[in-house]
Backbone as CSV, one residue per row, in Angstrom:
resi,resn,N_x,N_y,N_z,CA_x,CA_y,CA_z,C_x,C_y,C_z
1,UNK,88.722,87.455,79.219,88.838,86.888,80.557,89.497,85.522,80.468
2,UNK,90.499,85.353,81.192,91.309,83.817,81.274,90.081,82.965,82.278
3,UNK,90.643,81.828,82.231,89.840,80.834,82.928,90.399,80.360,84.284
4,UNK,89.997,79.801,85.010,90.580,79.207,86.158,91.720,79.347,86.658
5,UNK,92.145,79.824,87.459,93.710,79.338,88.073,93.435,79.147,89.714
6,UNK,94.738,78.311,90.129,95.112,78.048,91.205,94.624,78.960,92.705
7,UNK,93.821,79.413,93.358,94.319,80.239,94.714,95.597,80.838,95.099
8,UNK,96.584,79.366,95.045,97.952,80.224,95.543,98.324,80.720,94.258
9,UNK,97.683,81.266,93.335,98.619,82.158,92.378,97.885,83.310,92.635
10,UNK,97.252,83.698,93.291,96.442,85.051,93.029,97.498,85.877,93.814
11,UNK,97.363,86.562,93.271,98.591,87.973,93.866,97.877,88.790,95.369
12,UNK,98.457,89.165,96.120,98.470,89.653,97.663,97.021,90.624,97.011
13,UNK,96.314,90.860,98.045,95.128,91.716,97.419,93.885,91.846,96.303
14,UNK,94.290,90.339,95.977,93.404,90.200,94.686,92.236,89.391,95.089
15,UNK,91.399,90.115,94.366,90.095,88.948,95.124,89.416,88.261,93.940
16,UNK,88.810,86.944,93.934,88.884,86.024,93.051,86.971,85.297,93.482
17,UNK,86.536,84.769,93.004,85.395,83.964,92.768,85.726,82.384,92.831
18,UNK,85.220,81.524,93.837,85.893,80.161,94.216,84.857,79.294,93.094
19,UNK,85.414,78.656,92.041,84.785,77.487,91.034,84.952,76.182,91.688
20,UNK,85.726,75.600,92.056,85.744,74.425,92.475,86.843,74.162,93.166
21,UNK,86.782,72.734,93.800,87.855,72.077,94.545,87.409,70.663,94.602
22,UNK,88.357,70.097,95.304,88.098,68.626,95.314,87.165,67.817,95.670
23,UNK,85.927,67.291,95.640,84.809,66.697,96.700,85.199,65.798,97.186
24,UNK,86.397,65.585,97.421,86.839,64.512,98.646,87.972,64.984,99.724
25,UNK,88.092,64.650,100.740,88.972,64.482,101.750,88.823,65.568,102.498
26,UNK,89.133,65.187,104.015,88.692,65.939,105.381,89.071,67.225,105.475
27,UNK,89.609,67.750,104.989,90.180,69.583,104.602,88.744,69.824,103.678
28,UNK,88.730,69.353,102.728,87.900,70.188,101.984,86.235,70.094,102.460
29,UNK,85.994,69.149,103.032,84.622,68.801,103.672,84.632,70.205,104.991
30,UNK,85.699,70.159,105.793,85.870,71.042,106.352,85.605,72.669,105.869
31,UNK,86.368,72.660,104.857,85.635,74.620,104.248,84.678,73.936,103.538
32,UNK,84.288,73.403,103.263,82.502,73.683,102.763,81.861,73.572,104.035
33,UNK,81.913,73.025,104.764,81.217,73.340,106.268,80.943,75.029,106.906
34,UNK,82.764,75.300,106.512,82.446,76.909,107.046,82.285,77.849,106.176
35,UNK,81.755,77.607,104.844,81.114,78.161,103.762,81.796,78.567,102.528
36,UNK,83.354,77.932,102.164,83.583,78.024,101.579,82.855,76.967,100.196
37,UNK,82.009,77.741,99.462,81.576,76.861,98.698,81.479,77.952,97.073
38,UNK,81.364,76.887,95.853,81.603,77.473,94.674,80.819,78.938,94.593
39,UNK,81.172,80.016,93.899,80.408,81.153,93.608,80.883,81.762,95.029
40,UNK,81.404,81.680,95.729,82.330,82.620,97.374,83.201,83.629,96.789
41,UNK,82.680,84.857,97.336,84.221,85.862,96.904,84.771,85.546,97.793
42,UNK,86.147,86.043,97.481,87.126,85.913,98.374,88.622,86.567,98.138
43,UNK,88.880,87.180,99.022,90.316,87.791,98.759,91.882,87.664,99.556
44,UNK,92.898,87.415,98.784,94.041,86.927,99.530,94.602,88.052,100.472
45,UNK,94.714,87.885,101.701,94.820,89.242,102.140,96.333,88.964,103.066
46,UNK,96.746,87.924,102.616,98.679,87.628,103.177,99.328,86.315,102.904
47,UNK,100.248,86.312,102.980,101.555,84.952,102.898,102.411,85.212,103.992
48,UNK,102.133,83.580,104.949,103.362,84.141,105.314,105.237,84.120,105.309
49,UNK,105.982,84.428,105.158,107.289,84.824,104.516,107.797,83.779,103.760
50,UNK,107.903,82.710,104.456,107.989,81.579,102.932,106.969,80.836,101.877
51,UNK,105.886,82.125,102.105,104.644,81.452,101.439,103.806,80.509,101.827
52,UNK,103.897,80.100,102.902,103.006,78.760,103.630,102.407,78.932,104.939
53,UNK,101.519,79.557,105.294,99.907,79.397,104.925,100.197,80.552,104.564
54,UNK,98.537,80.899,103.674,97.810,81.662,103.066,96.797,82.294,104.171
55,UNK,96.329,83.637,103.743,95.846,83.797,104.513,94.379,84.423,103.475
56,UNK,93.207,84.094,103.808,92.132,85.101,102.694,91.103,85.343,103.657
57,UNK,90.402,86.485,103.292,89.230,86.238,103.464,87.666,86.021,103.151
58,UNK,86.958,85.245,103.715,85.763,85.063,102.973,84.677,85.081,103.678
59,UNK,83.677,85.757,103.257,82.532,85.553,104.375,82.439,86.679,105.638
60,UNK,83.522,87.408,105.386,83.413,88.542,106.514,84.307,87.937,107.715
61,UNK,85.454,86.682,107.500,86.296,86.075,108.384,87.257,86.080,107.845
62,UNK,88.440,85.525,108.574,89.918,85.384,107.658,89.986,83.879,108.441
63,UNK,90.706,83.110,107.154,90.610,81.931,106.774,92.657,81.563,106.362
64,UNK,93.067,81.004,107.082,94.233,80.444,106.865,94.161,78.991,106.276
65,UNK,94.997,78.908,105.345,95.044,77.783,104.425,96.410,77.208,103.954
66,UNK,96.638,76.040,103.606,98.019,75.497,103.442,98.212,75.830,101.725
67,UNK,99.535,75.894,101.708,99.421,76.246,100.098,99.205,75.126,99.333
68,UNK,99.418,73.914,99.957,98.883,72.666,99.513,97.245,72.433,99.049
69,UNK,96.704,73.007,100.017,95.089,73.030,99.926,94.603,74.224,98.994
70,UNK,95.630,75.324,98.736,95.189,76.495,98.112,95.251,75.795,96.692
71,UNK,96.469,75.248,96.279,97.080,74.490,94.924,95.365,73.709,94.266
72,UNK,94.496,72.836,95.084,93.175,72.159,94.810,92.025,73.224,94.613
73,UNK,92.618,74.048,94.636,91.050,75.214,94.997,91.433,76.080,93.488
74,UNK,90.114,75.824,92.498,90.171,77.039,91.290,89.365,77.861,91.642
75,UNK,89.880,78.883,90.846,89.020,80.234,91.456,89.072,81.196,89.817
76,UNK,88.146,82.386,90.277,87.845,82.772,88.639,88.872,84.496,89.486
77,UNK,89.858,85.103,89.165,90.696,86.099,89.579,89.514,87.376,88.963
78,UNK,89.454,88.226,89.732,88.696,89.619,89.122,90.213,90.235,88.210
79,UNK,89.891,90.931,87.120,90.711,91.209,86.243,91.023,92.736,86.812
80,UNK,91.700,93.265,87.151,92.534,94.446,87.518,92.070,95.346,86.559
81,UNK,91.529,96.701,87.223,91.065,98.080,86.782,91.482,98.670,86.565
């Protein structure tokens, strides 16, 4: 099993386990509010055409995100079956 990578690298459909992100600044205070918090599945479920926002979901919602904010967010990728 590899370790950590980025959010915006997870490939369209892949669903991943959220490890960490930044504990500072008003975006990220924001998804830990709406439950994005460490140990969250979550799966990328679009891009849109030039890659900017992201789209995942978590929690039984879909969650749009900047690829800027995706870039701060590690996540553990489920390894393909």
């Amino acid at each position: 099993m590899s370790g950590p990578i980025s959010l915006s690298k997870l490939a369209l459909g892949q669903q991943a386990v959220l490890r960490s992100f930044p504990p500072a600044g008003a975006a990220f205070l924001r998804l830990r509010e709406m439950g994005l918090l460490p140990g969250t599945r979550l799966i990328l479920v679009r891009q849109a055409p030039l890659g900017d926002p992201l789209e995942i979901e978590v929690r039984g919602y879909r969650l749009s995100l900047r690829r800027a904010e995706a870039e701060c967010i590690l996540v553990d990728p489920d390894s393909p079956s």
